[in-house]
N, C-alpha and C positions, 0 to 999 in steps of 0.2 A: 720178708726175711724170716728163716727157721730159724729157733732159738735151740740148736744142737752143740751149741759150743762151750765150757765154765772155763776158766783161762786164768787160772787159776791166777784157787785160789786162786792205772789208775789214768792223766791224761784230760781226756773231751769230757766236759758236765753234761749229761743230757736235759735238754728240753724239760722245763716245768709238768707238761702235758703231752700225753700222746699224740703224736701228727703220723699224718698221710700222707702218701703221694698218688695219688691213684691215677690210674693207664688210662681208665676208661674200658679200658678190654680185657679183662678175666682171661681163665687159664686159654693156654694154645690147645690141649688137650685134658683126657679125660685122666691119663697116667703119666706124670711127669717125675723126673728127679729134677732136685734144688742141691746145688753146693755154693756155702755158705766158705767164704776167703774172710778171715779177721783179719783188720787194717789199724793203723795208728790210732790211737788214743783212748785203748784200752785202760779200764780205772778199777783196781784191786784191792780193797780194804779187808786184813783179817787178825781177827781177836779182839782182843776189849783195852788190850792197853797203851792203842794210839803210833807206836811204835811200828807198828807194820800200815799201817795206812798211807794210801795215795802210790802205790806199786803197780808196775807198766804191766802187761799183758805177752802174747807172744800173739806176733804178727807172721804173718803168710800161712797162717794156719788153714787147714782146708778140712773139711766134713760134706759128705752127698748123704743126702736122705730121700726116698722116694713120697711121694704127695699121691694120691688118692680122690679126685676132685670129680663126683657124678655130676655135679648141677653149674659145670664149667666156673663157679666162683670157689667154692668154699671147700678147703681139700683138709682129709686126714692125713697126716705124716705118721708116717712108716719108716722108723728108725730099727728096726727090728734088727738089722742084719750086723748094729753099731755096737751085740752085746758082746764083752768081752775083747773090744778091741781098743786103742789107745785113743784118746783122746785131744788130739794134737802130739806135741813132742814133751820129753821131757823138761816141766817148767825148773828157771831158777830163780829161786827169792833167795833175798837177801836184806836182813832190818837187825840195827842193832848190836852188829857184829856177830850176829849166827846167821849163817849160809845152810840151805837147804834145796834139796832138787826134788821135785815132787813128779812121780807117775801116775798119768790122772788115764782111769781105764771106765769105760761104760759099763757099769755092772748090769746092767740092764739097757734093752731096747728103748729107742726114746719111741715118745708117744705126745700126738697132738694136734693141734688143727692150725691151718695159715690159709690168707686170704690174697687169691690173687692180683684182686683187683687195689687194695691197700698196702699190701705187703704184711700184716698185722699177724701177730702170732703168737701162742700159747702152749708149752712145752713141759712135758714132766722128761726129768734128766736126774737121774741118780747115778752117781759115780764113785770108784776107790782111788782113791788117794794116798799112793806109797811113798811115803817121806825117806828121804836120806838126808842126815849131817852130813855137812862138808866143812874144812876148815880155809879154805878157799874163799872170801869175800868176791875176787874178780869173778871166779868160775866155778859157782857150783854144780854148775851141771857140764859134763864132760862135752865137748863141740865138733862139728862138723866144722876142718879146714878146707876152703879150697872149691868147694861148690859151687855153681854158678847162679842157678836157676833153683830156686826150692819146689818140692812137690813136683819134678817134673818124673818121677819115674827112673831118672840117671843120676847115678854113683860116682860122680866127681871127685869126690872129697874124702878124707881122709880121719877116721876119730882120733881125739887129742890123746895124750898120752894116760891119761886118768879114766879113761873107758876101761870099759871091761873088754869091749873088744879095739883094743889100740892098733891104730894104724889099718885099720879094717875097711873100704869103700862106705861109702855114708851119702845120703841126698840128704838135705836140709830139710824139715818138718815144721820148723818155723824160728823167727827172731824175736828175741827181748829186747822189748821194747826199752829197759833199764839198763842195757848196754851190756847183760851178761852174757852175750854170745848168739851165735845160732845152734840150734839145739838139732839132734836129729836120735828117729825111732832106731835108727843103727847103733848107735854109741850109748848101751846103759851105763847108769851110774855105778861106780864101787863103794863107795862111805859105809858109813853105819846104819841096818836100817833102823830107823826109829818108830814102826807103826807103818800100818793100814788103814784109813780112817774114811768112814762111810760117810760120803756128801751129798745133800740132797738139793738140789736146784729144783724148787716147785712153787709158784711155777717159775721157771725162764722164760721172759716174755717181754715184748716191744711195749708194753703199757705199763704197769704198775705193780713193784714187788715192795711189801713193809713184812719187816718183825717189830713185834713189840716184847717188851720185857711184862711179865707173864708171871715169871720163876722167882721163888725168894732165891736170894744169893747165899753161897755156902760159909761168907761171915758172918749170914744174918740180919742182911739185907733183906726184909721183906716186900716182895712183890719188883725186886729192881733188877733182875738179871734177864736176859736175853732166850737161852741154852740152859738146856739140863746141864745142871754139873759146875758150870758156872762160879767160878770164887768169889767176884767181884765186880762190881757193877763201872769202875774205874779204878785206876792206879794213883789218884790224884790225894797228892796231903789235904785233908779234909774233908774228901769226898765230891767236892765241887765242884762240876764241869760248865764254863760260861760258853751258851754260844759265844762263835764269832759270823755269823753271814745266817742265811736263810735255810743252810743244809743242816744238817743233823752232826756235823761235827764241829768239836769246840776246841776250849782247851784249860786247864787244870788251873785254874787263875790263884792258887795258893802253890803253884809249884809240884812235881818237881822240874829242875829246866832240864833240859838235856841235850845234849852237847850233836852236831850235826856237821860230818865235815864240807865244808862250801862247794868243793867238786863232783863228790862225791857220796850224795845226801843217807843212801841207801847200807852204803861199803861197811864202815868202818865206824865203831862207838868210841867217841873223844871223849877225854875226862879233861884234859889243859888247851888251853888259848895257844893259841897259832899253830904249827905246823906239825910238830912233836908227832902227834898223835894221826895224821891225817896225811899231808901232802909227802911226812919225811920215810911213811911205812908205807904209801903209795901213789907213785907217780901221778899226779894232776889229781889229787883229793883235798886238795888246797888247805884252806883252815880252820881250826876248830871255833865254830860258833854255836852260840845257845840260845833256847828258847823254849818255852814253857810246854810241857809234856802234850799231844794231841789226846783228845778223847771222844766218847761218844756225848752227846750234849742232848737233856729230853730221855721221853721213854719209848722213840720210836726210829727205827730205820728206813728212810723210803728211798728210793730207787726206779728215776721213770724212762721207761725203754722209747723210742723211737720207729715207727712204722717206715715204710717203705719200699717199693720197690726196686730194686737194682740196690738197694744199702739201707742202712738202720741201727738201731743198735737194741742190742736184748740186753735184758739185766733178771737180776736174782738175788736176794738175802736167803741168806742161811745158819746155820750151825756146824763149827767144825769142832769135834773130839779132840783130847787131849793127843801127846804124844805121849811115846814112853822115856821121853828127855825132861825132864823137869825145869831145866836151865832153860829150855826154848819156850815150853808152857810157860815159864812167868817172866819170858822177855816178850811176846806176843800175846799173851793173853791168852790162853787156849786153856781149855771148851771156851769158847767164846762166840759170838756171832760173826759172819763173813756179809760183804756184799762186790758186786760185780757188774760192774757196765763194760760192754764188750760191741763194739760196733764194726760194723762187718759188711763187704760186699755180697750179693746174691747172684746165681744166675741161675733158671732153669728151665727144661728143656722137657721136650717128649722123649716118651722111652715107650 
């Protein structure tokens, strides 16, 4: 598996440790391309304040990078031709009650090596990331109606009314996995923009990605922040994040709790018990229930990707920059740290 995809800025837990599948038979050829289809149970965490963690991925997402393999095993990826071109489809997040659509572009050529005979790989990926507000919790990001087949080349479908280009033919580029649509490279967003933010995925890779906190934090938090720029190390009264399991996430054991509607975990921020706030402002979002703020737990992020031939899954920690929204930097946490496990089928061929 190539690690050419960040999806953007949650789902399958990866594997403790890197594993294999290996063929027995190294590359078919000396020049091949690999395209790399992301599949269910993509796992998305961003910012420091708990609040946007464990967010779905976009599925049927597709990327071709060409491989470079002299010694028929071990090949360099030649992502060169992916600068300046979109990154899957327009993502939609949604945490908190702020909706945003994000344009995630290759700023650069990917670069890096994969093993044909393990599937195992190692990727530098830099990308821009153009946020739009939306006030939309269902649909942040404007949709392909009506498509059948995503990625096949044919313009079935129709953009939703909120595109810029509405009512415009559209093929599907990929599905959210969080139920907010299928998203397509035809139908850009119209909102507000709020920022361009430079992302750095390095590496992306089937084995092992950590950040550690490094950086005093900007309340004066020494040595406990993630990211430059960084406010705070959690959002938690008192400071104190208890684990709860083996991962690196916890939760705020002095509070504060925060309200989550039962159908609809992502949608919609509740402040009262039962419906009010959730099922009666939107259809199947059921009830307002609470529970104690999510956080990052420790001074360390890790993240273990999965090798394989024919599938796998890449991952990556990072640092994402503020917006130029204030209200969404401190519902997310931003400058804050990101991490991404993104599991994907492979297929590749000579060329």
């Amino acid at each position: 598996m190539t690690p050419t995809v960040a999806v953007t800025l949650t789902g399958v837990t990866p594997t403790p440790t890197p594993t294999a599948t290996p063929t027995g038979g190294g590359c078919d050829a000396t020049a091949l391309t690999l395209t790399l289809t992301t599949v269910e149970g993509g796992d998305l965490d961003t910012g420091y304040s708990g609040i946007a963690f464990n967010q779905g991925s976009l599925i049927d997402t597709k990327i071709t990078v060409n491989l470079d393999c002299p010694d028929q095993n071990n090949c360099t990826i030649d992502g060169s031709a992916l600068k300046d071109t979109p990154l899957g489809s327009p993502l939609p997040l949604t945490a908190g009650g702020v909706s945003t659509c994000v344009i995630n572009t290759f700023r650069e050529g990917v670069t890096g090596t994969y093993n044909c005979t393990t599937g195992c790989s190692e990727s530098v990926v830099r990308i821009s990331s153009q946020v739009f507000q939306k006030s939309d919790p269902e649909k942040p990001c404007p949709v392909c109606v009506g498509d059948d087949v995503p990625n096949d080349g044919v313009k079935n479908g129709t953009c939703s009314e909120d595109s810029k280009t509405k009512g415009a033919p559209c093929d599907i580029n990929g599905i959210s996995e969080t139920g907010l649509g299928s998203t397509s490279n035809d139908c850009m967003p119209t909102g507000s923009d709020i920022g361009v933010l430079a992302i750095d995925l390095v590496p992306f890779t089937t084995g092992t990605a950590t950040l550690t906190t490094t950086l005093d934090c900007a309340d004066g938090t020494p040595g406990g922040c993630f990211c430059p720029d960084q406010i705070s190390q959690n959002q938690c009264r008192g400071g104190t994040c208890a684990a709860t399991g083996g991962s690196d996430e916890g939760e705020c054991e002095e509070g504060p709790p925060v309200g989550r509607c039962t159908g609809r975990e992502f949608f919609l921020k509740c402040t009262n018990t039962g419906t009010k706030d959730c099922g009666d402002l939107l259809p199947g979002a059921g009830t307002c229930e609470f529970s104690l703020q999510k956080c990052i737990a420790g001074n360390t992020i890790t993240r273990t990707g999965q090798c394989g031939v024919g599938s796998g899954v890449a991952v990556a920690t990072f640092c994402i920059p503020a917006t130029r929204t204030p209200a969404i930097n401190t519902v997310t946490g931003l400058p804050g740290p990101g991490a991404l496990s993104l599991p994907a089928t492979t297929v590749r061929r000579p060329r």
